[in-house]
LUMTORKE-104950 format. One line per 10 residues: their letters; for each residue x, y, z of C-alpha. Coordinates in steps of 0.001 Angstrom, whole numbers, plus 500000, padded with zeros to 6 digits. Layout:
<atoms>
A	X,Y,Z | ... .
</atoms>
This chain:
<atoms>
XXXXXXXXXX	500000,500000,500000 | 501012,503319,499701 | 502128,505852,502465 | 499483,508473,501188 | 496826,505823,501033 | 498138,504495,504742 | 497672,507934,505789 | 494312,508449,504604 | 493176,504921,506212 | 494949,505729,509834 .
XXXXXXXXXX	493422,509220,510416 | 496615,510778,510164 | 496241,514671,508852 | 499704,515268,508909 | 501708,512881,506794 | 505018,513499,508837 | 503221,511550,511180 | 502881,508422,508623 | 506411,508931,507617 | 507860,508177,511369 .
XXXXXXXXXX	506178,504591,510422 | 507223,504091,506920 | 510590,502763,505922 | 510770,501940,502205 | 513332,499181,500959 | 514546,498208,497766 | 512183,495167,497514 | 509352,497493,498060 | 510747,499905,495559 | 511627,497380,492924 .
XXXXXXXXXX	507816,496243,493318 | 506709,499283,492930 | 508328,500467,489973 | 507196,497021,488545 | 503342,497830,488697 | 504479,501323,487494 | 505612,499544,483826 | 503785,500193,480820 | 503943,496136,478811 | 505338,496519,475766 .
XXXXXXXXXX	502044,495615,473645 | 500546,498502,475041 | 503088,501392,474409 | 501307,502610,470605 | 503594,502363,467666 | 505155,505122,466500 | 506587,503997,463040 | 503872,504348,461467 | 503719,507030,458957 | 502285,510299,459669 .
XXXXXXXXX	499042,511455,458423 | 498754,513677,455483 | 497409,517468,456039 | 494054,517570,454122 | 493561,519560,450874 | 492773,522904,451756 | 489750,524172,449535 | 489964,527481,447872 | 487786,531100,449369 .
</atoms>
């Protein structure tokens, strides 16, 4: 879970008060930054080629 959510659920207004209980770790960080990853299937293409200005009609 994280700290801000913690916070919210314990009652705690100030979240200095959350952070006195919270010591991150490089599991938890690692973890983290693993939910955070966009799969690579889902990132759009970007070689595809770019879409031609319409015609402008004449005044």
């Amino acid at each position: 879970m994280d700290p801000y959510t913690l916070a919210y659920f314990a009652g705690h207004s100030d979240f200095g008060t959350t952070r006195r209980y919270v010591h991150p770790n490089m599991d938890t960080g690692r973890a983290a930054m693993e939910r955070a990853r966009v799969p690579a299937d889902v990132v759009p293409q970007t070689d595809a080629p770019a879409p031609t200005p319409a015609a402008s009609k004449p005044s």
